[in-house]
C-alpha positions in Angstrom: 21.4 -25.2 40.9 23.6 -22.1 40.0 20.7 -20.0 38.0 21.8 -17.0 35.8 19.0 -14.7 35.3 18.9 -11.7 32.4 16.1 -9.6 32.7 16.5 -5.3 32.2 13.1 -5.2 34.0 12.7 -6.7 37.4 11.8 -5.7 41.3 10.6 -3.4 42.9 8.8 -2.9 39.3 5.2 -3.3 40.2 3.7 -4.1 37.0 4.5 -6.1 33.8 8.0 -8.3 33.5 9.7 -6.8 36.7 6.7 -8.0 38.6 7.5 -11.9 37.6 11.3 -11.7 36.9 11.8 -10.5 40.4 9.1 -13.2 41.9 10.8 -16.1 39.5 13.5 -15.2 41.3 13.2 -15.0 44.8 10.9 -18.0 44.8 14.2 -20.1 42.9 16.2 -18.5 46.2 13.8 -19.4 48.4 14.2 -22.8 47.6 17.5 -23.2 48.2 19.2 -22.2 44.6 21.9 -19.8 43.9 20.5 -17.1 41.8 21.7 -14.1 39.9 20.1 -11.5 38.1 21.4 -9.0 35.9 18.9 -5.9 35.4 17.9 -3.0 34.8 17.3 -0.1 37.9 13.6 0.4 38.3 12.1 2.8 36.0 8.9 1.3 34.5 5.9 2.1 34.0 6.7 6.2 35.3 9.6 6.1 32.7 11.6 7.3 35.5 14.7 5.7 37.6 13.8 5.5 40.8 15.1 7.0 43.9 17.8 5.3 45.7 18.8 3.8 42.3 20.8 5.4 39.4 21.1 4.7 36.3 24.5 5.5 35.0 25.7 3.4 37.8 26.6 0.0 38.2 25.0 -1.7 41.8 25.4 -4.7 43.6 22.5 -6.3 45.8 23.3 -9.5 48.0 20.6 -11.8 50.3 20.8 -14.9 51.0 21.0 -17.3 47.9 19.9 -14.4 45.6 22.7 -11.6 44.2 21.5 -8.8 42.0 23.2 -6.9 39.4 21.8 -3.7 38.7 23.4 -2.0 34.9 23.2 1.4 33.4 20.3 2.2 31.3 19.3 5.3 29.3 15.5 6.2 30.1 13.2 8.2 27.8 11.4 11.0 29.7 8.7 10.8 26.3 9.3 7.2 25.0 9.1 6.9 21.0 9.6 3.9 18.4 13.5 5.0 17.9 13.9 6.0 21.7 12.8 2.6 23.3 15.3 1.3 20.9 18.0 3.2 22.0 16.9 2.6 25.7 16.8 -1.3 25.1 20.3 -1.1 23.3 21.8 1.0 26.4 20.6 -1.8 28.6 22.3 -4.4 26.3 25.1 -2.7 26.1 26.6 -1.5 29.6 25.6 -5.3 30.5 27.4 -7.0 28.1 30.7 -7.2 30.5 28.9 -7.9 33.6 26.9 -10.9 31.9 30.6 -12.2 30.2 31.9 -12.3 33.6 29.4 -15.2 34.7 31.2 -17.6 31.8 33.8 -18.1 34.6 30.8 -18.6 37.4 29.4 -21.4 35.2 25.7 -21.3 35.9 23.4 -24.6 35.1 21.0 -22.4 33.3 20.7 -18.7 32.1 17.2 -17.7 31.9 17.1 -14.8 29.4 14.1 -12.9 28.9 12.5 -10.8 25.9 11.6 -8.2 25.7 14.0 -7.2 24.2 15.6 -9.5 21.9 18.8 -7.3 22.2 19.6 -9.1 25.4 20.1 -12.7 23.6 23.4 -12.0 22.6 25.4 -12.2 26.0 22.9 -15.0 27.3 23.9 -17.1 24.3 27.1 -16.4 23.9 27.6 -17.2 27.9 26.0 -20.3 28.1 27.9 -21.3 24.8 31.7 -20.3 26.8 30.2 -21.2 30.0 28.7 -25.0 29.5 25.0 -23.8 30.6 22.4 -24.4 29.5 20.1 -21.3 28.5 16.2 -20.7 28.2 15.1 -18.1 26.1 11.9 -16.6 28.0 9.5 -14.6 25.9 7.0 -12.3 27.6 6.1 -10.6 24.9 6.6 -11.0 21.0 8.1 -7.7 20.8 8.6 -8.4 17.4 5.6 -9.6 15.8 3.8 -6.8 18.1 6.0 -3.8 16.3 4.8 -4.9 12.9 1.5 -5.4 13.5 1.6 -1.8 15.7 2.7 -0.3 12.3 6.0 0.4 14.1 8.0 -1.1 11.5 6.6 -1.1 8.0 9.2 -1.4 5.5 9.3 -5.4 4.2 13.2 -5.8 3.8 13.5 -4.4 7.2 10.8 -7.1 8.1 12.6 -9.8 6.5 15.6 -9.0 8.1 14.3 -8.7 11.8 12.8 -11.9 11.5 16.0 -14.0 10.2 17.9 -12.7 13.2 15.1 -13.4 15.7 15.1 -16.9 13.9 18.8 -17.3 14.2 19.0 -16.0 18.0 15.8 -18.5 19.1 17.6 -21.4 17.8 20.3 -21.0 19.4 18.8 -21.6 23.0 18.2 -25.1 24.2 14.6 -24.0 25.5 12.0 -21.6 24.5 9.2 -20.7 26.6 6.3 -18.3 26.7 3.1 -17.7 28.7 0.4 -18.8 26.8 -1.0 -21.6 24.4 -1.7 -19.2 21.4 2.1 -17.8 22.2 3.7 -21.6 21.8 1.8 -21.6 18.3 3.4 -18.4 17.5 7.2 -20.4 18.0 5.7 -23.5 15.6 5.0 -20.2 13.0 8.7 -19.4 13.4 10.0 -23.0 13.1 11.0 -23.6 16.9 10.8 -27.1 17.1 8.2 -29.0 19.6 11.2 -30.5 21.7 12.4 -27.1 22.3 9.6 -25.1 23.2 8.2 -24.8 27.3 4.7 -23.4 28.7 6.0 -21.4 31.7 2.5 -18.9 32.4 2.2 -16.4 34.4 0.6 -16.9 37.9 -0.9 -15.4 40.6 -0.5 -15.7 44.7 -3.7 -16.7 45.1 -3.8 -16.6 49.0 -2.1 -12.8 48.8 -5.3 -11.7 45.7 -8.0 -13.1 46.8 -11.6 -11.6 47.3 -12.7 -9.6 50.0 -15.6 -10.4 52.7 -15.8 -6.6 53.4 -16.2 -3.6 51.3 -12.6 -2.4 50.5 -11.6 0.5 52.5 -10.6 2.1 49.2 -14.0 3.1 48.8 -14.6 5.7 52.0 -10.5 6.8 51.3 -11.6 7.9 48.2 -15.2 9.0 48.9 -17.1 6.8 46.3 -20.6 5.6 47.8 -21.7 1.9 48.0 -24.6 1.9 45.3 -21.4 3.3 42.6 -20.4 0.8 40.5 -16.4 1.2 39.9 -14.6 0.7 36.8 -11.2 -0.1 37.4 -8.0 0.4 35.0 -4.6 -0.6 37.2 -1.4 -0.7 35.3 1.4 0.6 32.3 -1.0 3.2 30.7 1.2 2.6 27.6 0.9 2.9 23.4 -0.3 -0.4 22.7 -3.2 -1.0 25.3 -5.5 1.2 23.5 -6.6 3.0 26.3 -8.8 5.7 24.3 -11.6 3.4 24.1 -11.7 3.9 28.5 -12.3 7.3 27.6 -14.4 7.5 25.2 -16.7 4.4 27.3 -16.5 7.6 30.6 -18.1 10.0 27.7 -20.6 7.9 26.9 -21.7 6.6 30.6 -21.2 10.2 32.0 -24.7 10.4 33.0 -24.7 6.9 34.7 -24.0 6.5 37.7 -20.9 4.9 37.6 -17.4 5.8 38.5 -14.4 5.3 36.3 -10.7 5.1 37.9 -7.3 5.3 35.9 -4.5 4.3 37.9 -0.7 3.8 37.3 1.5 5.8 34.5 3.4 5.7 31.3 3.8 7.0 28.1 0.2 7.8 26.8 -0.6 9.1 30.6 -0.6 13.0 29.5 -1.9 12.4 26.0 -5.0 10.6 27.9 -5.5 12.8 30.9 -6.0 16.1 27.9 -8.7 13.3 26.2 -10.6 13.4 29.8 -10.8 16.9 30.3 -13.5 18.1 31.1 -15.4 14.3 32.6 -16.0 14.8 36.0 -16.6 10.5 36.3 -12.9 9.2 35.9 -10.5 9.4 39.3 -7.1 9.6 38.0 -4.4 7.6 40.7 -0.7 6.5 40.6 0.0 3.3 41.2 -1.2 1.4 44.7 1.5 0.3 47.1 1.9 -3.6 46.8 1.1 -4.1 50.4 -2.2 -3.0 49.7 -3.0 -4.4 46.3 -5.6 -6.6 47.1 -7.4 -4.4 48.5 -7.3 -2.0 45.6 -8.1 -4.9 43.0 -11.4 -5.2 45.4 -12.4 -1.6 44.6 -13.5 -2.6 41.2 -16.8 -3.8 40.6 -15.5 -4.3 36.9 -11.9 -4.5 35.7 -10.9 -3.3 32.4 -8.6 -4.8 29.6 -7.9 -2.8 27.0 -5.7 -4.0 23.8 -5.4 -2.8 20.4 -6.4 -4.8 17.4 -3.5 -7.6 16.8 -1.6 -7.6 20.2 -4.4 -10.3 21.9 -1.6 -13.2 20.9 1.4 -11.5 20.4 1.6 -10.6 24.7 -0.6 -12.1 27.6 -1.4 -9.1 30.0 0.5 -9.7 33.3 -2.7 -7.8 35.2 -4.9 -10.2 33.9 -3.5 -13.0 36.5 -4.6 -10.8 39.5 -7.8 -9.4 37.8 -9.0 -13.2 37.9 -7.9 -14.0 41.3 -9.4 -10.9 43.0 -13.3 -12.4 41.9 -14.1 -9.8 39.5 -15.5 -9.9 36.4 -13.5 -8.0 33.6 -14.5 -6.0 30.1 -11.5 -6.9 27.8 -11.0 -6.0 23.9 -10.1 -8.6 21.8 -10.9 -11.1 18.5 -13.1 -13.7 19.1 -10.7 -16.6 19.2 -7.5 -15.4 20.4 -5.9 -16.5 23.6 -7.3 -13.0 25.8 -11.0 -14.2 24.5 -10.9 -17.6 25.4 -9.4 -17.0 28.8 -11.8 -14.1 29.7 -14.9 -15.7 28.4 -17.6 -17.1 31.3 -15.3 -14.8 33.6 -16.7 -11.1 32.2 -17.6 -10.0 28.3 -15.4 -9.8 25.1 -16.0 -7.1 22.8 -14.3 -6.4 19.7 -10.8 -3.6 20.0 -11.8 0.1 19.3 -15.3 -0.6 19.2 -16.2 2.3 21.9 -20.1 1.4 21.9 -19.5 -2.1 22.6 -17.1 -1.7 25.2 -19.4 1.4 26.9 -22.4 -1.2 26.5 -20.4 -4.1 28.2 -19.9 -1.9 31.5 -23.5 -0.8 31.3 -24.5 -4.2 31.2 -22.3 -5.6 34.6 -22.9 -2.2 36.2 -26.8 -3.2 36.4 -26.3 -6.4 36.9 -25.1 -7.4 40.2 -26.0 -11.1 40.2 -24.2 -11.3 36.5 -20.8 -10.0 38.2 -20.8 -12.1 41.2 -21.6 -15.1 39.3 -18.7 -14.5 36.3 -16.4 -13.4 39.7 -17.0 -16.5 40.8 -15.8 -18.2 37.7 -12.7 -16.0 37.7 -11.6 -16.8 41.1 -11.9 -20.7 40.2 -10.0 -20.4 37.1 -7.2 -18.7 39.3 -7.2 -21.2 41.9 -6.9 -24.2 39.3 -4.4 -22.9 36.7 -3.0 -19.3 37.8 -1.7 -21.0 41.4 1.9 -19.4 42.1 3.8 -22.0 43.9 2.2 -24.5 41.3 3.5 -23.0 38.2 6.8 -22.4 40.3 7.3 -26.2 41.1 7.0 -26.9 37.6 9.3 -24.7 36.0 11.9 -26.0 39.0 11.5 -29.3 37.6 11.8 -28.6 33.9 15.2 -26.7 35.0 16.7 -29.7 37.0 16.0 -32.2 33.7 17.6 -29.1 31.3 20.5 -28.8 33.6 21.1 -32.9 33.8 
């Protein structure tokens, strides 16, 4: 098949959408399709285009079977509500031409994938000029997610995003998303059944796997064998509620446990002047991939922060890893929600920005060896039977051979 990907974020992005747009893609490649991917140059989470890229530039990548289109973008050094905006519309904007130009290339299906919703336009437009068929591929209800953030609050402007999100959705031939309290989100915006796709997030299970050895993180860095870790790895963004990991270091500063923040983004400064002064958190930028596994073997507990309202509006791309590495994890969430159900029997669920829950959660696995190796355990099974890369890749493959018949 002739596969037109849109995607601003996508490899070498470590973390979040890049991290699966650029492994949907290469895995499509691999198997013998001709793939092309519009993008963005790298700049999440730092918030900063990388080097060897630019981004007021237009770039052209080329290996075999897979061709990628790299746009202008404007990037935020201090991302707010009206600047991510902007930064979205720039990406929409100096891609517009490049993704018109593929109506002549006539692709079997454009993937198009939101965040943001800005995007949409060219994807559907193309695949209307074009023949193709098109999949709308939501990561993240960026929508819902800005309302119930308090983003947005005014209700005509609510009113108004939601008819053209509406409008834009319907005109795809498929909609997928990553989880099963996500596909209930498109019945609540009248997607019909026929339309709608389960296309999760996965994990290489045989690359994040558990270790039989301590990781050698732990003498790098110094940390002694009877210290517990408490690992946060990824976007230290606005919505992930990231205060609570604070305020959990403040209230387990005399245990002996060791807290480690690693990766960047927006909230990184605002959280680092909220530490200052605990001498039990170990502040890191983000791991090389090569050694990733490793890393994720440092923890003795992973965390999963999330503010109130976001557990089904976005399924944390970390969590996929998290489970596969056999460790438990402390997440914040509602009872009931998509984050709680997946966690539960695999670590402990405690309610968003309830700091002594959270703080007695941690305490509770860092006592408790036999409690962490047993909901590892679970975790690691749970990856192996439903997270399984390859698996989850074969499937979509098929779905896109029947959408492009």
């Amino acid at each position: 098949m002739k596969i037109l990907l849109i995607s601003t974020n996508y490899s070498p992005e470590l973390t979040g959408i890049g991290k699966y747009s650029g492994e949907m893609t290469e895995w499509l490649a691999k198997h013998g399709h001709d793939v092309r991917v519009i993008c963005a140059p790298p700049y999440y989470p730092e918030w900063k285009v990388s080097e060897d890229y630019s981004a007021w530039k237009y770039q052209k990548q080329s290996s075999e079977n897979l061709t990628v289109y790299r746009c202008p973008i404007w990037v935020p050094a201090k991302p707010s509500g009206l600047k991510r905006l902007l930064h979205l519309a720039s990406f929409a904007l100096t891609s517009l031409p490049v993704v018109l130009r593929h109506i002549f290339w006539r692709a079997d299906v454009i993937i198009c994938v939101e965040p943001p919703l800005f995007n949409s336009f060219g994807a559907i437009l193309t695949s209307k000029l074009s023949g193709a068929k098109s999949i709308l591929h939501i990561q993240d209800f960026e929508v819902d997610a800005a309302f119930e953030l308090g983003i947005v609050k005014a209700n005509w402007l609510k009113r108004f995003i939601y008819g053209v999100e509406r409008f834009l959705m319907r005109r795809f031939d498929k909609v997928s998303t990553i989880s099963e309290a996500m596909l209930k989100k498109l019945d609540e915006k009248d997607i019909a059944k026929d339309k709608q796709l389960f296309f999760p997030n996965w994990v290489d299970t045989s690359f994040i796997h558990p270790l039989s050895t301590v990781s050698e993180y732990r003498s790098e860095l110094n940390i002694p064998l009877d210290k517990p870790v408490v690992l946060y790895s990824g976007n230290m963004g606005e919505k992930q509620g990231l205060e609570i990991v604070i305020e959990a270091a403040k209230n387990l500063a005399n245990d002996n446990i060791q807290f480690i923040m690693c990766g960047s983004g927006a909230a990184l400064d605002r959280l680092q002047t909220l530490a200052k002064g605990l001498d039990n958190i170990l502040w890191l930028p983000l791991q090389p991939f090569e050694r990733l596994n490793e890393f994720l073997n440092l923890a003795d507990i992973h965390l999963l922060p999330q503010q109130a309202g976001a557990a089904d509006l976005v399924m944390p791309s970390k969590l996929t890893g998290i489970l596969s590495s056999g460790r438990p994890v402390v997440a914040t969430a509602q009872q009931g929600t998509q984050v709680a159900c997946v966690v539960e029997g695999k670590g402990m669920v405690v309610a968003p920005a309830d700091s002594e829950a959270f703080s007695a959660a941690i305490k509770t696995l860092a006592n408790n060896p036999k409690l962490r190796n047993e909901l590892g355990i679970n975790a690691r099974t749970y990856a192996e039977n439903n997270l399984e890369y390859n698996s989850i890749m074969s499937n979509l493959e098929t779905e896109l051979k029947l959408l492009a018949r």
